[in-house]
C-alpha positions, -999 to 999 in steps of 0.1 A, spaced: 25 69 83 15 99 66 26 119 38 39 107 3 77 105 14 67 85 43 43 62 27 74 55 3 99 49 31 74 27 46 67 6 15 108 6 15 107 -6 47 90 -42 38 70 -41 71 33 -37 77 18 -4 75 -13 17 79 -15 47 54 -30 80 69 -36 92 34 -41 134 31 -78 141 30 -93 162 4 -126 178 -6 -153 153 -12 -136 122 -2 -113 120 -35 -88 105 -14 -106 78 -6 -107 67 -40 -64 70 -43 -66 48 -14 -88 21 -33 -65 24 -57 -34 17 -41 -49 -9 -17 -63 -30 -50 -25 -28 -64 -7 -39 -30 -31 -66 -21 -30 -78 -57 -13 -107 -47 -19 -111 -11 -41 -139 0 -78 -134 11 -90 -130 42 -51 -111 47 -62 -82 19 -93 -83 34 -84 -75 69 -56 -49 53 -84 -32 31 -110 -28 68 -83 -16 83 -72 16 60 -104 19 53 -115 22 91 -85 48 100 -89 73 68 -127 78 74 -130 77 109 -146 45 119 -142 23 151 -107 10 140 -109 -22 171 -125 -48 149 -100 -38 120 -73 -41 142 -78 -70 156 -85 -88 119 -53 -67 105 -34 -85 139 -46 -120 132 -33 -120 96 -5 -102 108 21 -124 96 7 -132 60 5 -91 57 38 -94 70 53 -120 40 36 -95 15 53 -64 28 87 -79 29 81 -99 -11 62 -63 -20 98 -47 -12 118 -69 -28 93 -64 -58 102 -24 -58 137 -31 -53 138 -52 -86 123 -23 -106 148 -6 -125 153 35 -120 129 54 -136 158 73 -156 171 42 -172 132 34 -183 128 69 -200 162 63 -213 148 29 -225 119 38 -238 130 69 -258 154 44 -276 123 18 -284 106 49 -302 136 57 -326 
């Protein structure tokens, strides 16, 4: 998936994904990428994050994405879990009106 309403609708989705992030000058994306990829897999198991981390790693520079793949399809269904308890995360979240709202009153 590709583009930042997509990659939103597919975190929505709670199914795997592979993020085609938007390339920019001097690999900056690649550091928006890290950063996403070390808040998702946060709390999914080793070698799963590993294999998930190859993998978006391989597609957004470039690289022979086979041996990813194949990693990314072995722990498919642990990646799986996470996507689907990564959703339900989000879904528990409340609107981010209500925590302006919120916060504005903490400050009076």
């Amino acid at each position: 998936m590709r583009g930042e309403d997509s990659f939103v609708r597919a975190q929505w989705a709670g199914r795997p994904f592979v993020w085609q992030i938007y390339r920019q000058d001097d690999d900056a994306h690649l550091g928006k990428l890290d950063a996403f990829v070390d808040r998702y897999c946060a709390d999914l198991a080793e070698p799963a994050a590993s294999a998930l981390r190859q993998l978006f790693l391989a597609w957004n520079t470039g690289s022979d994405c086979a041996a990813a793949w194949a990693d990314f399809l072995a722990h498919y269904d642990a990646i799986a879990r996470h996507a689907a308890a990564w959703n339900a995360a989000l879904r528990e979240q409340r609107d981010l009106a209500t925590n302006l709202v919120n916060f504005c009153a903490e400050q009076v």
